[in-house]
Structure formats: C-alpha cells, structure tokens
SEDREN-766013 format. One record per residue: x, y, z of N, C-alpha, C in turn; residue in one letter. Coordinates in steps of 0.2 Angstrom, whole numbers, padded with zeros to 4 digits, always signed. Atoms other than C-alpha are relative to their C-alpha. Example, Ala and Ser with C-alpha at 12.3 -4.5 7.8 and 13.67 -1.06 7.14 Angstrom:
2
+0004-0006+0000+0062-0022+0039+0004+0006+0000A;-0004-0006-0001+0068-0005+0036-0004+0005+0003S;
//
This chain:
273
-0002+0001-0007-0015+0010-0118+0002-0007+0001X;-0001+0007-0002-0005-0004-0110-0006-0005+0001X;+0005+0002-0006-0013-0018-0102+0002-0002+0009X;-0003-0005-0007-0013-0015-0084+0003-0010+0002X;+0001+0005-0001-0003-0029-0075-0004-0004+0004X;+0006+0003-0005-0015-0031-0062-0008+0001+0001X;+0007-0003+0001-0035-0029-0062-0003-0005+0006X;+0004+0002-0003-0049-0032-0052-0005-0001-0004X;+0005-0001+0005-0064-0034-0060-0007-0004+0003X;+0005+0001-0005-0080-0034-0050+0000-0005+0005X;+0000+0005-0004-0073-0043-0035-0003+0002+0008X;+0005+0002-0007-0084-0048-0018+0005-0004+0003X;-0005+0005-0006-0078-0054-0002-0005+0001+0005X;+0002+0000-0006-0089-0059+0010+0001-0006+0007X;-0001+0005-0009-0087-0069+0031-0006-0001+0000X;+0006+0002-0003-0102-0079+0032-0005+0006-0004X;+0006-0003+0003-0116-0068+0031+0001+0010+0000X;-0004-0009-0001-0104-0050+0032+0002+0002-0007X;-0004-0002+0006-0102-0043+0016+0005+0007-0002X;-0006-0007-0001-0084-0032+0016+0001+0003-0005X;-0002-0005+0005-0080-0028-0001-0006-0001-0006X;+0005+0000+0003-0094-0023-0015+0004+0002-0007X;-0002-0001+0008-0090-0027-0035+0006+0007+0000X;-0006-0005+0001-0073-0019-0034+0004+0001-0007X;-0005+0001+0006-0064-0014-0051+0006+0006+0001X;-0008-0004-0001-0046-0008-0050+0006-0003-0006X;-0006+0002+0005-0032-0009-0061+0006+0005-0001X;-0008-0002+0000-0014-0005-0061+0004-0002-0005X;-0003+0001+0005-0001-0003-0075+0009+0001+0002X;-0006-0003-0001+0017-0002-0075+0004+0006+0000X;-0004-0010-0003+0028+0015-0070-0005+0002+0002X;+0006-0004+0000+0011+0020-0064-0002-0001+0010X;+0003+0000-0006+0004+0023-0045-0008+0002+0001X;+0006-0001+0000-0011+0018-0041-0004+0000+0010X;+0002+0001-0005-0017+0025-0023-0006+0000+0002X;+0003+0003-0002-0029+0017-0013-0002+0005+0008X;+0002-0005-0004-0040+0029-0001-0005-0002+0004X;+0005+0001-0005-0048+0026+0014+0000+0001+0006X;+0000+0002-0008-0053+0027+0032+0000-0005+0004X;+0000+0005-0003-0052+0015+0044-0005-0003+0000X;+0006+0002+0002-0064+0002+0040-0003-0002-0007X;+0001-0002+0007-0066+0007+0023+0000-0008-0004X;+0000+0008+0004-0060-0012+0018+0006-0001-0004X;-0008-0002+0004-0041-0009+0013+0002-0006+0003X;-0003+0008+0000-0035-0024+0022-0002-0003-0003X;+0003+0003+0003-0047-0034+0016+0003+0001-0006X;-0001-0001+0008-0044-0030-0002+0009+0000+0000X;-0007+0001-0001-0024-0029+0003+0001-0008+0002X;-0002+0006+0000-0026-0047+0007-0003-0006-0005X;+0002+0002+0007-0036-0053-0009+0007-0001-0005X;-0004+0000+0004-0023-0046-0020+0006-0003+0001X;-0006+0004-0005-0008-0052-0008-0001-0009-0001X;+0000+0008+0000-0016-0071-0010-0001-0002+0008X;+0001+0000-0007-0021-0070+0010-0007-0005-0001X;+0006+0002+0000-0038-0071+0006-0003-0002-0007X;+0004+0001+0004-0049-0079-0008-0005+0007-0004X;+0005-0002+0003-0062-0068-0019-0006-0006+0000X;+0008+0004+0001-0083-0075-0014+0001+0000-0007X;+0000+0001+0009-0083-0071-0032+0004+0008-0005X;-0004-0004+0002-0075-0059-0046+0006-0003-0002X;-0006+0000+0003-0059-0060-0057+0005+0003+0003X;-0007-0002-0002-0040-0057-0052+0004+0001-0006X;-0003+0002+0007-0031-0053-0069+0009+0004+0001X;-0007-0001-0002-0014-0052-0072+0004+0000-0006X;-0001+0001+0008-0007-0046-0090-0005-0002-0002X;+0006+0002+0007-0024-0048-0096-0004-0007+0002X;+0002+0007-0002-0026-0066-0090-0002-0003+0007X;+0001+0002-0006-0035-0073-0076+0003-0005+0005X;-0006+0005-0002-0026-0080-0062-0004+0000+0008X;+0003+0005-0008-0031-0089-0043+0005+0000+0004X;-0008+0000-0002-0018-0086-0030-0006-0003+0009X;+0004+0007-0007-0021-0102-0016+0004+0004+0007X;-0003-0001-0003-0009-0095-0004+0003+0006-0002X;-0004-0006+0000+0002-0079-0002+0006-0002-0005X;-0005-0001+0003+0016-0086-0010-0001-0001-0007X;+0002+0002+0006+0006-0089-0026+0001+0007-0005X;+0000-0008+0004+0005-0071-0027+0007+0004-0002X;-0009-0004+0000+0024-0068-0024+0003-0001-0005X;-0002+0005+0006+0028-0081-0037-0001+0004-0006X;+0004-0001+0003+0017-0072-0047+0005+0007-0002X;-0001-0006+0001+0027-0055-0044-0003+0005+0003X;+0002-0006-0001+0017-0046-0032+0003+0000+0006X;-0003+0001-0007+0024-0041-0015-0003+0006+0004X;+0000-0002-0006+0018-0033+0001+0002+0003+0004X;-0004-0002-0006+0026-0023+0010-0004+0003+0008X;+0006-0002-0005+0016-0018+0029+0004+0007+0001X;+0000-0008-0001+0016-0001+0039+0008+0001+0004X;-0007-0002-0004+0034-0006+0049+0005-0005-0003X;-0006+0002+0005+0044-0015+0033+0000-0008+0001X;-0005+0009-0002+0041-0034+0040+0007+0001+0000X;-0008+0000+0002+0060-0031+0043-0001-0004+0009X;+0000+0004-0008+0067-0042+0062+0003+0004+0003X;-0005-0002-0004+0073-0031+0073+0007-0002+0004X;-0006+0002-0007+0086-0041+0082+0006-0003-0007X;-0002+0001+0006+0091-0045+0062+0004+0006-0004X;-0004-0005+0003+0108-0038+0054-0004+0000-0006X;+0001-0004+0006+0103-0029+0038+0000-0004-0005X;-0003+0005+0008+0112-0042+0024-0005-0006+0006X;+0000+0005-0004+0104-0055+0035-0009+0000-0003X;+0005-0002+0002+0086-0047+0034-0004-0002-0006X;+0002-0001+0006+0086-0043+0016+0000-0006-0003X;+0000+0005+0007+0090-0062+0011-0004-0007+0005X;+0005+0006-0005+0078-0072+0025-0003-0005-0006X;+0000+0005+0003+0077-0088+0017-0001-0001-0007X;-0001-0002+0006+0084-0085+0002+0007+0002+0000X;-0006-0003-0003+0102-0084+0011+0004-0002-0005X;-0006+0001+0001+0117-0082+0001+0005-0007+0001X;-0007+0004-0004+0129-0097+0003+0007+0000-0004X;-0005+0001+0002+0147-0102+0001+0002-0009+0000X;-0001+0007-0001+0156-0120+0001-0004-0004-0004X;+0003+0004+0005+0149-0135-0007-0005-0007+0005X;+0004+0005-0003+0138-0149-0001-0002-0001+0006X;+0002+0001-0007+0137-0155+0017+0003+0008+0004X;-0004-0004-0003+0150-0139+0020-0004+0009-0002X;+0003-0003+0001+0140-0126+0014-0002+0007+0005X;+0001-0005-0006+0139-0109+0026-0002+0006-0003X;+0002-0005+0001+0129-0093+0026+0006+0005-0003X;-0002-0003+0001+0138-0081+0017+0000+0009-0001X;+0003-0007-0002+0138-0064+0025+0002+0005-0002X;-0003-0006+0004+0151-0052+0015-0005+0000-0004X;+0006-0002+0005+0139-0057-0001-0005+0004+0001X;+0008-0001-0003+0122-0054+0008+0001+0008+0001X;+0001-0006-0003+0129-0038+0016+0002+0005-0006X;-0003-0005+0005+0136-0030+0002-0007+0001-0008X;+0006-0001+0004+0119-0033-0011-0003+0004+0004X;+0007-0004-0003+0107-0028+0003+0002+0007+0000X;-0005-0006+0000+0120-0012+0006-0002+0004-0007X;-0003-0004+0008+0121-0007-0012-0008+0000-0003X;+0009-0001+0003+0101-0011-0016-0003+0006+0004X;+0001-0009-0005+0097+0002+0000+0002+0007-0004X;-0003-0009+0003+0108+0015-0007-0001+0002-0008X;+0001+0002+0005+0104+0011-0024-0008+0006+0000X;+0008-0005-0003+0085+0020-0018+0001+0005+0003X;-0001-0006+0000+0095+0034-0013+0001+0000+0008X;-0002-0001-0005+0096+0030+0005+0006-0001+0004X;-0007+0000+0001+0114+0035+0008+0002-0001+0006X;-0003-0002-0006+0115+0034+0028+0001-0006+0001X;-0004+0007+0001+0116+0013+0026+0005+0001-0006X;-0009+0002+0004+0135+0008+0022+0003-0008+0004X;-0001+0006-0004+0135-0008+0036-0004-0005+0000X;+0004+0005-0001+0127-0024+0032-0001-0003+0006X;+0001+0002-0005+0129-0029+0049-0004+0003+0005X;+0006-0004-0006+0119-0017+0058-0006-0002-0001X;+0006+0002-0001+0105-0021+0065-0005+0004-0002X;+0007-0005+0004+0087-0016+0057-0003+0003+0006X;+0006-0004-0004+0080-0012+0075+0003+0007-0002X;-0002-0007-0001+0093+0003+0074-0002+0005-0005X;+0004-0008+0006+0085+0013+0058-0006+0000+0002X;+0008-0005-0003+0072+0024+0058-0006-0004-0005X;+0007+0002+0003+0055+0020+0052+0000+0000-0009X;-0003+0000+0008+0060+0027+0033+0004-0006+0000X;-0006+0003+0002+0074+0017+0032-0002-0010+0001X;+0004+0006-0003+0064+0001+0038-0001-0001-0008X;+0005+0001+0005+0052+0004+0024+0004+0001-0007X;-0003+0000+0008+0065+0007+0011+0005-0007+0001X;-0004+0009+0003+0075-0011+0015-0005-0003-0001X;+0005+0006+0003+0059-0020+0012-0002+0001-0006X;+0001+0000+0006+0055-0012-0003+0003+0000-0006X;-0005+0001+0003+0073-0013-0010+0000-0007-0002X;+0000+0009-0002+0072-0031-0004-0007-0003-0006X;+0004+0001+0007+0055-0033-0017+0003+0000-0004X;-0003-0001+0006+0062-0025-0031+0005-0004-0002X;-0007+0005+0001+0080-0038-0029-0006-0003-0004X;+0002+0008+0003+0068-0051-0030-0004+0000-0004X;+0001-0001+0006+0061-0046-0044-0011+0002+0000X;+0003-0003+0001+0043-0039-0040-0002+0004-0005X;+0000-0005+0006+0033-0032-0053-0006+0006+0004X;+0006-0006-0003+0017-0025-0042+0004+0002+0008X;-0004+0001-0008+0023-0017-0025-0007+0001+0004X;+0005-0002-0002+0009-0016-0014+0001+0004+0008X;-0003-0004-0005+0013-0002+0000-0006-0002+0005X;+0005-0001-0003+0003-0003+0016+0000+0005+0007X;-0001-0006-0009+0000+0014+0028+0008+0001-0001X;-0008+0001-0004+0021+0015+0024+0001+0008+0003X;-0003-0005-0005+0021+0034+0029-0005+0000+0006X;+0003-0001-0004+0009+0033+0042+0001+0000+0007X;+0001-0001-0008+0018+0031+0058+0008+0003+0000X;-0007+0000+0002+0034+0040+0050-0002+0009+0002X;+0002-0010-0001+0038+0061+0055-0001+0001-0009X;+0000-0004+0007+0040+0073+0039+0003-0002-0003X;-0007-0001+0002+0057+0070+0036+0000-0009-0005X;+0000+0006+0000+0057+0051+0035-0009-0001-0004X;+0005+0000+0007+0039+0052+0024+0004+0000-0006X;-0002-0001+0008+0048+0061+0010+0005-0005-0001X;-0005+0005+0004+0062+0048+0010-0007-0006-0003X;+0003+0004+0002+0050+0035+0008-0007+0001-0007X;+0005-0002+0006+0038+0045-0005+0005+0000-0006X;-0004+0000+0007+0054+0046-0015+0002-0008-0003X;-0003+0006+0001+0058+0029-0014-0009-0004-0004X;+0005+0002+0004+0040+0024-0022+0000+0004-0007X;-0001-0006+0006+0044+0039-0035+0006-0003-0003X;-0003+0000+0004+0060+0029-0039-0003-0008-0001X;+0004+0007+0000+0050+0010-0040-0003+0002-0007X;+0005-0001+0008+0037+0019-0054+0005+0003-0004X;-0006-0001+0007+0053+0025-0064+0004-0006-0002X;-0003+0005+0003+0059+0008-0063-0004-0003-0004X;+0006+0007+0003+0044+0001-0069-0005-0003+0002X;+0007+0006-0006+0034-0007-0054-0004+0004-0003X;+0008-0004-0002+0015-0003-0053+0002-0001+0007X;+0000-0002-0007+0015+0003-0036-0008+0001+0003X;+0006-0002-0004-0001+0001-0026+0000+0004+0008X;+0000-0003-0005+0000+0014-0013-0006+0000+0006X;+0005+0000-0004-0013+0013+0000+0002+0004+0008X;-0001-0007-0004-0015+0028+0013-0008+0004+0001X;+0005-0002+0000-0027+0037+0022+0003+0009-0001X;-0007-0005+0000-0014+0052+0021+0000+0005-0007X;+0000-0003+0010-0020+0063+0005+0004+0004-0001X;-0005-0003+0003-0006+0075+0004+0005-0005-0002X;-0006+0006+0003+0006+0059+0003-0002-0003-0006X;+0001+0005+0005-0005+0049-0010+0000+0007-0007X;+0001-0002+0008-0007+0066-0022+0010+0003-0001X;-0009+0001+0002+0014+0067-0020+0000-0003-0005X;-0003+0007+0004+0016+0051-0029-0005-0003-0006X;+0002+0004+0004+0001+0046-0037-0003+0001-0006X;+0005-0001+0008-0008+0045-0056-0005-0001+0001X;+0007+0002+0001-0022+0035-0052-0003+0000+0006X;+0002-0002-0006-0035+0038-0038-0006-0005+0002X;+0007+0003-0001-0048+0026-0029-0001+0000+0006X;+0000-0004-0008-0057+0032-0013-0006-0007+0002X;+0003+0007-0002-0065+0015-0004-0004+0004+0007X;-0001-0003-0007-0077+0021+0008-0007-0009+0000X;+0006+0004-0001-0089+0006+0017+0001-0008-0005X;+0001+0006+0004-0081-0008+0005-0001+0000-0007X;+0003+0000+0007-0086-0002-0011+0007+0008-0004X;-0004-0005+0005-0076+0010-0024-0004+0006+0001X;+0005-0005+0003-0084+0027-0023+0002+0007-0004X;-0001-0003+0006-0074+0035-0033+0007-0003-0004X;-0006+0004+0004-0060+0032-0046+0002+0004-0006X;-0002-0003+0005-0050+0047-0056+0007+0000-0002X;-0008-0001+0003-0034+0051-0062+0004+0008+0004X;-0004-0007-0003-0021+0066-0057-0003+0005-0003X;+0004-0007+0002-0027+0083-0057-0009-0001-0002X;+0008-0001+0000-0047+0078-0059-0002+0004+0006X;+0002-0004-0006-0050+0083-0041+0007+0003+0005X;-0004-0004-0006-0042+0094-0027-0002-0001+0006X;-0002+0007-0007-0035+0088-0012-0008+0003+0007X;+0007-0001-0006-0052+0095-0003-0007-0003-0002X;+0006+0004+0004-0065+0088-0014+0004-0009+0003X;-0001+0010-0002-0055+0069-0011+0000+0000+0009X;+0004-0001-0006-0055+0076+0006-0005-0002+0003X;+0009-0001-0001-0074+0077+0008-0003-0007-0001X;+0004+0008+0005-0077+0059-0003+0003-0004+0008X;-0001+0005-0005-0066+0051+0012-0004+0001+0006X;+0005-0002-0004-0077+0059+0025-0007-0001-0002X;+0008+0001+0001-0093+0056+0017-0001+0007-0003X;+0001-0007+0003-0092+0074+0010-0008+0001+0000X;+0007-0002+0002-0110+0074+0002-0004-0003+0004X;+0004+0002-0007-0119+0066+0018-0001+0007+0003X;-0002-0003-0005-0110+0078+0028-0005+0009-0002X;+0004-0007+0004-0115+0093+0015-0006-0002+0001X;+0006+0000-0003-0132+0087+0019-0004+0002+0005X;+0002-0001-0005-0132+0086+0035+0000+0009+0000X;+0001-0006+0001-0128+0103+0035-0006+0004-0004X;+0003-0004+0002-0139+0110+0025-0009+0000+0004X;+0007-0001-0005-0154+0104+0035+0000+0003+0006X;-0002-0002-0007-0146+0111+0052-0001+0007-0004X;+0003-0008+0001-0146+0127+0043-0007+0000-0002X;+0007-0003+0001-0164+0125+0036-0005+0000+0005X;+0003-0001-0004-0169+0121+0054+0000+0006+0003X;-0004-0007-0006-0158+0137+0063-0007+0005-0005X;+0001-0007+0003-0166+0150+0048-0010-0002+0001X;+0009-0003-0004-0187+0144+0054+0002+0000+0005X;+0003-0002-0007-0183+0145+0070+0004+0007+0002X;-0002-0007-0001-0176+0160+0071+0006+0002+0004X;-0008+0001-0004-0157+0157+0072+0001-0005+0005X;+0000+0005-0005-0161+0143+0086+0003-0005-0002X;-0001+0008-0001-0153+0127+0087-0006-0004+0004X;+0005+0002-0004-0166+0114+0095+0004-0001+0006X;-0002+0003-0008-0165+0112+0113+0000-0009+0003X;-0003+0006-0001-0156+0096+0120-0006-0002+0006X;+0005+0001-0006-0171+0087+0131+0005-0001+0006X;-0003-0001-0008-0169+0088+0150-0005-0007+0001X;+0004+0006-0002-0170+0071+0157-0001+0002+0008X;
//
C-alpha cells in the first residue's frame, strides 16, 4: 500500500482546560477520498483547522509522505500542498471570475515600474481550469462570482487549488447549502480531483453525499473517532445510527420497551406540578 500523503497519528487538541479532540488517527492517500462524518459539534472544525495550519496540535503528529511536519501558520500548510476550501468557495462576490481565481497571485504584463494586471491571461486560465472540471456554463472571465450558483462557487475554488498545485483538498460542508442539481456538479467535481490524483478530505454531515464519492470512512462523534472503515463495510443506516449515537439510542429504547411490557403497555406518567 502507498504511503498515505497526510496522517494523523493520535492528535489532541485542547482550549485551556476543554478537551475538543481525543487521540485522533487519520490518513489520506492519493486518488483516494477520505470522508469525514459528523454532527454538529462533533469536532470537524477543530480538526479542519489543525490539518489547515489554523490551529496547533496540544500534542500528536502531523505527517506528510511519511514524514513528520509542523505547520506555524496556514500558509505553511498551503506551501505544503494542502488547501481548504469552506462551505461558499472563499470566492468575493463583487470579484470578476479571472480576477478571483488569481487573488494575489495576479498575472502581469509590462516590465518594471510599468507592469499592469493582466486580465485576458487571468480570465482565459480561470475560464479553461472551470470548464476543465466539467462546468461548461462558465465561458466569461469577467463575470462576476456573486452571479453563479453555489455549485459553480465551489467548483472555481476547487479548480483554483488544483492550478496551484494542491495535492490534499480539504472540502468543508461544500454540498450542504446547495439543492440536488448543484450537489451532483460538485460531487463530480471531487470524483474528477481523485482521478487526477489529490487525496480529497471530504467532510459532510450529509451520508448519501459522502458514500457517492467516498473510499474511506471516519464518523467523529464528541471529538473522538468512533468509527473508521472503508467502502461497502457498512450501510448507509448503520453509518446513519453511529452519527446519531445509534447504540445509546438502541438502548434507550430497549428500556422504554422493558418499562411499557411490566407495566402492562403503560408509558410512566408525566408528574403534575
């Protein structure tokens, strides 16, 4: 088996005296998709801002092709090859398209002191990287980003990784504020990332979207890993259950029934204040 190029290996993260993530181990390989399962709460920021370079690990490894690495700032991690994308594409609404995708990183023309943005370059890469992922309804570098849809947000910031050479992508909620239609572009655009090669970390609370796309499966509930398989182990109602607390819940239940079956089908009565 490769070596995966990003891992985790039993990382802690605590605020003071709060401890948010418990001995987490993860790992991500190249072409591969590994989604990241939780409710709200669960600890997915947190752990979205570790890997990101936002936040430190109290303690734990970060590895990277095998080798242990430290990332002081976010751009350490970008350097690195990992990129972030959030749930509404970091893109600027009031920003043309070729404009967006080269945010300080702008194309120039001229020479020295004369030196000027250059906007055919800018709009015809961004242009050709979008359609490139399939999304054929941009053909205008000048159009502005507030006017696409939520899809089409989340596929310029992902094309815009990929240019600049990403090797992890780190997805965050991206279908989750999107309808049906605009989902499935966006599921395909992470389905053509793992054929080019990224490792893709998909993070979703959204399980028919994560078992579209994904190989590897890790369900966070409370901060901790509580489970961690591969495709086709479990059905989309068993991962279900785990995000819900499933075997709590199967608990609770089964005492409510052994109260109902002595009391002779009764639920208790609710006191009268």
């Amino acid at each position: 088996m490769t070596t995966p190029i990003l891992s985790l290996q039993g990382v802690n993260k605590s605020f003071g005296p709060i401890d948010v993530l418990h001995d987490i181990n993860l790992e991500v390989r190249a072409g591969e998709v590994l989604c990241l399962l939780g409710d709200n709460g669960a600890g997915k920021s947190t752990l979205i801002k570790i890997m990101s370079g936002v936040h430190k690990p109290t303690n734990g490894t970060i590895l990277m092709d095998g080798l242990p690495v430290a990332f002081d700032t976010p751009r350490d991690a970008s350097d690195r090859g990992i990129a972030t994308v959030h749930q509404f594409g970091g893109t600027f609404p009031l920003m043309s398209i070729g404009r967006s995708f080269f945010i300080g990183v702008e194309p120039t023309k001229g020479w020295g002191p004369f030196k000027v943005y250059d906007r055919k370059k800018a709009n015809e890469i961004a242009v050709k990287a979008v359609r490139d992922f399939g999304i054929t309804r941009i053909f205008d570098g000048d159009r502005l980003v507030g006017g696409l849809s939520g899809g089409e947000r989340q596929s310029l910031a992902i094309a815009r990784a990929v240019h600049f050479g990403a090797r992890v992508l780190i997805l965050d909620e991206p279908t989750a504020a999107l309808g049906v239609k605009q989902a499935t572009h966006v599921l395909r655009i992470v389905n053509e990332a793992k054929r080019r090669g990224l490792a893709v970390i998909f993070i979703t609370h959204q399980v028919m979207h994560a078992m579209a796309v994904g190989d590897h499966f890790a369900v966070l509930i409370r901060g901790a890993v509580a489970a961690d398989f591969r495709k086709g182990e479990k059905t989309r109602e068993e991962i279900t259950d785990l995000m819900a607390g499933g075997a709590s819940m199967a608990s609770l239940e089964a005492e409510i029934e052994g109260f109902v079956a002595s009391h002779d089908r009764h639920l208790p009565q609710v006191a009268q204040r």
